[in-house]
N, C-alpha and C positions, 0 to 999 in steps of 0.2 A: 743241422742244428742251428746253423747261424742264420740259414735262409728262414728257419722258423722263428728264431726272435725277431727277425725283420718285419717279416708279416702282423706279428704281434704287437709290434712297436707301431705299426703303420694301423693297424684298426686302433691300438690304443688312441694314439691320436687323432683319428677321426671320429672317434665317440668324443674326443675333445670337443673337434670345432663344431660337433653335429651338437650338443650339449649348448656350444657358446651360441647359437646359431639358436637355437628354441630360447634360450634368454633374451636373448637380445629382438625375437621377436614381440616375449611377452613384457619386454622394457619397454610401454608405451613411452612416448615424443609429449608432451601435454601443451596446448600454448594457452595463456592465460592472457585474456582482453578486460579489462578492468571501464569504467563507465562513463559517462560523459563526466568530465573535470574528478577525475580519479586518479589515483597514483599507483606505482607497482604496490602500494601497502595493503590496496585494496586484496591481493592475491596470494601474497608471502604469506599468511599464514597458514593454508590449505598446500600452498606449493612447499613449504617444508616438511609439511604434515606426507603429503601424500609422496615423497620423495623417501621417507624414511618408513614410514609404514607399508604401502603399494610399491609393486612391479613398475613403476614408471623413473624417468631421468627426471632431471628438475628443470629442463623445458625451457618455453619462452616464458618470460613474465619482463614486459619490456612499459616504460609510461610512450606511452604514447600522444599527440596531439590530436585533442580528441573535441576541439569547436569548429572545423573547418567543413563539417558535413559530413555523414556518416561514409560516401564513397569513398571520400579522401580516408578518412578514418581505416576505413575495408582494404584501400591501398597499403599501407603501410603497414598493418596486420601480415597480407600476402607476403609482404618482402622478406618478413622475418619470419614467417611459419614453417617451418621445417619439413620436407615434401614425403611426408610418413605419411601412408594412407590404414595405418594401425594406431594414430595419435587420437587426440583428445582432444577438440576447444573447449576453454570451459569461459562461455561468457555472461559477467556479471552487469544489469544491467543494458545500454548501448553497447555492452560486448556482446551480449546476445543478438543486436539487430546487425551487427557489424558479419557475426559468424553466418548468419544469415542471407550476407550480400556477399560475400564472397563464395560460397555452397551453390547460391543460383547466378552469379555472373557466368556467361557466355563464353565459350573457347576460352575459358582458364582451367587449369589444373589444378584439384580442390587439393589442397595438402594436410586432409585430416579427414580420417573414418566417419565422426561421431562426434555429436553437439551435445553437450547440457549449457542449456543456461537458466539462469536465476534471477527473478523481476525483473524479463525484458519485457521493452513495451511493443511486442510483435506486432500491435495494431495501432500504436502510438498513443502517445502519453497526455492525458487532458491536462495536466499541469502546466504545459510549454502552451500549450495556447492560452489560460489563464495567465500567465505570467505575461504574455506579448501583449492580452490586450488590457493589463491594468488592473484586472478584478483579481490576485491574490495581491497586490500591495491595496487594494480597495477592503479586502478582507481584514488586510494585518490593520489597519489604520482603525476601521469600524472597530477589532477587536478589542484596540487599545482606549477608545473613545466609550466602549460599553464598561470594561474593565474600571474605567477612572468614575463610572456616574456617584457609585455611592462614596467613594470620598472626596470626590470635590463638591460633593453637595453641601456634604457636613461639616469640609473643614475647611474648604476654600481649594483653590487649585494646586494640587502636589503637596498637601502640605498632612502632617499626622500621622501617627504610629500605624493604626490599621494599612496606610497607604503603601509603608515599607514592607510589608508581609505579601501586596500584591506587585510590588517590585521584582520579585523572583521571573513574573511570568513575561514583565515586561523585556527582561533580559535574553530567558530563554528563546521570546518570538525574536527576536532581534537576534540572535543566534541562529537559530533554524532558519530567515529571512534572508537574511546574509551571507552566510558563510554556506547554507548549505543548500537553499535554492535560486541565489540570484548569482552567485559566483559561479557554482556546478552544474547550473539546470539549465540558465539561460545565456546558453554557450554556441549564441552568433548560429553559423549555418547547422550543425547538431538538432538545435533545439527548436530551428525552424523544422528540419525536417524530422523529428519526432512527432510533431502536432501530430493532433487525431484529426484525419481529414488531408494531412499537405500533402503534395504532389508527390513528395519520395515515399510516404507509408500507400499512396494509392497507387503507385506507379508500375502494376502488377508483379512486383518481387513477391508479395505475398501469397498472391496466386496461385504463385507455381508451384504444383504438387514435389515432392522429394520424397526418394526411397532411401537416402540417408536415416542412420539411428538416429534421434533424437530424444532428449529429455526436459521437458519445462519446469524448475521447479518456482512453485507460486508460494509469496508468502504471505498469510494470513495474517495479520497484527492483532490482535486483542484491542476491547474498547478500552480506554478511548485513544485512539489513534496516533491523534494529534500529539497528546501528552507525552507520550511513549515515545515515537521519532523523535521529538522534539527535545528528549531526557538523552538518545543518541547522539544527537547532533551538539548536543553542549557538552561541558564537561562531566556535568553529573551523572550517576550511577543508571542502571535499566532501570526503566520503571520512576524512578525518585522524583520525577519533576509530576507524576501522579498523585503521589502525595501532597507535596506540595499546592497543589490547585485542588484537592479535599479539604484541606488546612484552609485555605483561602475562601474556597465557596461556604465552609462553615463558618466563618468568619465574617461573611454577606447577610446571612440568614440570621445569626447574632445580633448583627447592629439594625436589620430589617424590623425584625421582633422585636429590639428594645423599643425602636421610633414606634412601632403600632403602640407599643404599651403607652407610651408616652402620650400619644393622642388622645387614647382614654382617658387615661389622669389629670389632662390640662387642654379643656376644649378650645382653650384662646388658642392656643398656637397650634391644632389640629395639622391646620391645609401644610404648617409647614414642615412638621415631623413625617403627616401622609406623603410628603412629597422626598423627604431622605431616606422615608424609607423603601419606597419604589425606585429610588437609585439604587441602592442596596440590591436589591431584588435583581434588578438589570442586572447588576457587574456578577451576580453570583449565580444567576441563569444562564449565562453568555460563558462561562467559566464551566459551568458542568454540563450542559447540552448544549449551546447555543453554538461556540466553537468547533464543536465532533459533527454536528449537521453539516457551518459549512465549512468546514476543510475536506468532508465530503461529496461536496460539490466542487470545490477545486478540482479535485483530485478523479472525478467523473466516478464515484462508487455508487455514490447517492439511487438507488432503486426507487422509483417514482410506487405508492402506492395510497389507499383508500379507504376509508374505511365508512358504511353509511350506518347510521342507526335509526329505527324507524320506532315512534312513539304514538299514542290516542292524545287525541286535545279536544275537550270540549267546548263549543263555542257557548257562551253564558247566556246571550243577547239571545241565540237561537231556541235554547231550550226554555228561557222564562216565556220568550214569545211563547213556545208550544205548551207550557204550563197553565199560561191565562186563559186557553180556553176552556181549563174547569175550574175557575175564578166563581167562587160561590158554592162550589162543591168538595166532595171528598173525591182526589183521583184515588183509582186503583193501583197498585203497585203496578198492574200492567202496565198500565195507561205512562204512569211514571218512567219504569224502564222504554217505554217506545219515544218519548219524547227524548229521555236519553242518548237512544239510542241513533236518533235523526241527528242531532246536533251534536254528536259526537265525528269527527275523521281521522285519518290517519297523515300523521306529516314525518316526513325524511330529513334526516341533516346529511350530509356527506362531506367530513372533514380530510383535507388531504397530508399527507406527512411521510415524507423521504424517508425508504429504511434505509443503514448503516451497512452497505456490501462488504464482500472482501476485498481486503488490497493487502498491499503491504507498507501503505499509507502514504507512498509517493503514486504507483501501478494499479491499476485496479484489477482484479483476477483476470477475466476475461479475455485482457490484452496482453499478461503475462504467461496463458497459456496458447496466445492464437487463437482462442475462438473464431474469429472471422476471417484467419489466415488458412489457405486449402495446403500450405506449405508444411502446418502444421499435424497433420491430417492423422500422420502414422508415429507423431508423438507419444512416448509418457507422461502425461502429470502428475506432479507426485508436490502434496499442499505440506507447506512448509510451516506448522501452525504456530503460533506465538510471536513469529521473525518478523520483523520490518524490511523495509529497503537497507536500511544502514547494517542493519545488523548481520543481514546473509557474508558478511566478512570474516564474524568471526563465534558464531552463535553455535551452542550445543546443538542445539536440534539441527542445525547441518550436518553438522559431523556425522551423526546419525544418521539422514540421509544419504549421505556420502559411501558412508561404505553398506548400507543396504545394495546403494547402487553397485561398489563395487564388487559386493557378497553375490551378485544375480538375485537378492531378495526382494527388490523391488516391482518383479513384474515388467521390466524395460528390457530390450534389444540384449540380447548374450553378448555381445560386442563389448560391453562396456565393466563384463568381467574384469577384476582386474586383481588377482590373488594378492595377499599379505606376503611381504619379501619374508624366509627362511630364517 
């Protein structure tokens, strides 16, 4: 009797450690890389989320220094990732190129299954070479200088109520200029070797094929771009700094129209109403398109395309010529349509004009899923629609993505299963 409780006692307990032993494999390890000039805040809120909802511990999520070049960066990554080959990187940003250099460095020991990252710039990022060589502070300056034509036409320099209303935007680019691309982007060796083109994005790491699970998610921003990141990057609400610059460009087109009416009214002073009201025109064209074209170019989105339209033109000179010779008579209608028809040709115009790609306003798609990386090859993408750069921190349509992924709904590597804790 006693030898049978024993035995009982003894499977009891190993259905224990055999129970503790299948949890603890399905408790992924997760380590969280946050982005060039990013803080662990960037990742706290998915890592308390996924620690409380998901089978996983609550991981690395460490700050890192993140301007000394992506290798160094990848170094220090390694030191503290926990050598679970059941774990997770999840890198945001330059956490994604980092998860990527330490996966294909040589005679190291990768200490994680399974990648997602979300707007990395796996092919590097046009913004870092814009920044290096002058043309986004050439942008912000142009911006500022189009922004001010219709009120310092009218009122003199800085000065006027309408001028306070365009005050908003000046603050906002001054926000997003500063604080969140010349501080976080243009981060010394990082942001050299982001360029599209520099020696570390070409240096064959990308190359190399991988049979690692991976996931890319890209985020799509909605038009217009600029306004949106830019509504992130300040204090204001999503979205709000949109309105804001509608309110403003209606407010261009207002004082546009009043000055045309005025030139009618009072031909003496025409040249000089026509001329504020083409300021006007400027600040509040440069305000609803002019800015989304080029922070599109910054940003390498911009799609080069075409468009021709072909039209009949009659030459006048050609066809009175062929009229006079029945000068004294009655032509025929024939006769009419043929001479028509000689001095009529056909002429083209072909206008050219940037379309508005995906990005997610800092990334352009393409480099956020690897297109042109072979490392990317056996990737999921999976388009993150509405989210910007800034926002993949803490945006609904993540979450949603998140746990598709971790549902298996998403069509990516079973690997990255990761059931709802009990």
């Amino acid at each position: 009797m006693k030898k049978r409780i024993f035995i009982i006692l003894i499977l009891f307990v190993f259905v224990l450690i055999n129970q503790f032993e299948i949890r603890a494999q399905a408790d992924r390890t997760p380590v969280y890389v946050h982005g060039l000039g990013g803080t662990q805040a960037g990742w706290a809120n998915w890592q308390m989320l996924f620690t409380a909802e998901r089978q996983m511990t609550a991981g690395s999520n460490r700050l890192y220094v993140s301007e000394n070049g992506v290798v160094n960066f990848a170094n220090q990554v390694r030191t503290f990732a926990p050598p679970n080959n059941n774990s997770i990187i999840f890198g945001h940003s330059t956490g994604g190129v980092v998860a990527r250099h330490i996966e294909r460095t040589p005679n190291i020991v990768v200490p994680f299954g399974g990648i997602i990252t979300a707007g990395a710039p796996l092919d590097g990022a046009r913004i870092s070479n814009n920044l290096a060589n002058g043309q986004t502070a050439n942008f912000i300056l142009n911006g500022v200088d189009k922004v001010l034509k219709g009120p310092v036409r009218q009122f003199g320099p800085l000065q006027g109520a309408l001028y306070q209303v365009n005050n908003h935007l000046f603050k906002s680019l001054a926000q997003l200029y500063v604080n969140r691309i010349l501080n976080n982007s243009q981060g010394g060796a990082t942001s050299t070797d982001l360029a599209e083109g520099s020696a570390y994005i070409n240096n064959g790491m990308r190359g190399q094929a991988s049979a690692i699970p991976k996931i890319h998610i890209y985020g799509n921003e909605n038009s217009p771009v600029l306004w949106r990141i830019a509504s992130v990057a300040s204090t204001w609400a999503d979205g709000e700094l949109v309105n804001v610059t509608q309110v403003a460009y209606d407010v261009c087109m207002a004082a546009k129209n009043t000055h045309i009416g005025l030139a009618a009214l009072n031909p003496f002073l025409a040249i000089q109403y026509f001329q504020v009201a083409d300021g006007w025109s400027i600040s509040g064209n440069w305000i609803k398109s002019g800015s989304e074209s080029g922070w599109n170019d910054l940003i390498g989105a911009s799609i080069p395309s075409s468009i021709t339209t072909f039209s009949q033109v009659m030459d006048y000179d050609q066809f009175t010529q062929c009229m006079s010779a029945y000068a004294g008579t009655q032509a025929t209608y024939a006769q009419y349509m043929q001479c028509q028809e000689q001095s009529t040709f056909t002429v083209s115009y072909t206008s050219y004009s940037p379309i508005n790609g995906r990005s997610d306003g800092f990334i352009k798609a393409p480099s956020q899923t690897g297109f042109n990386s072979a490392w990317s090859n056996n990737a999921t993408r999976i388009e993150a629609l509405g989210v910007n750069h800034l926002e993949m921190r803490n945006h609904v349509e993540m979450r949603r993505i998140y746990n598709l992924i971790f549902n298996g709904q998403a069509g990516a590597n079973a690997f990255f299963n990761t059931p709802p804790r009990n």
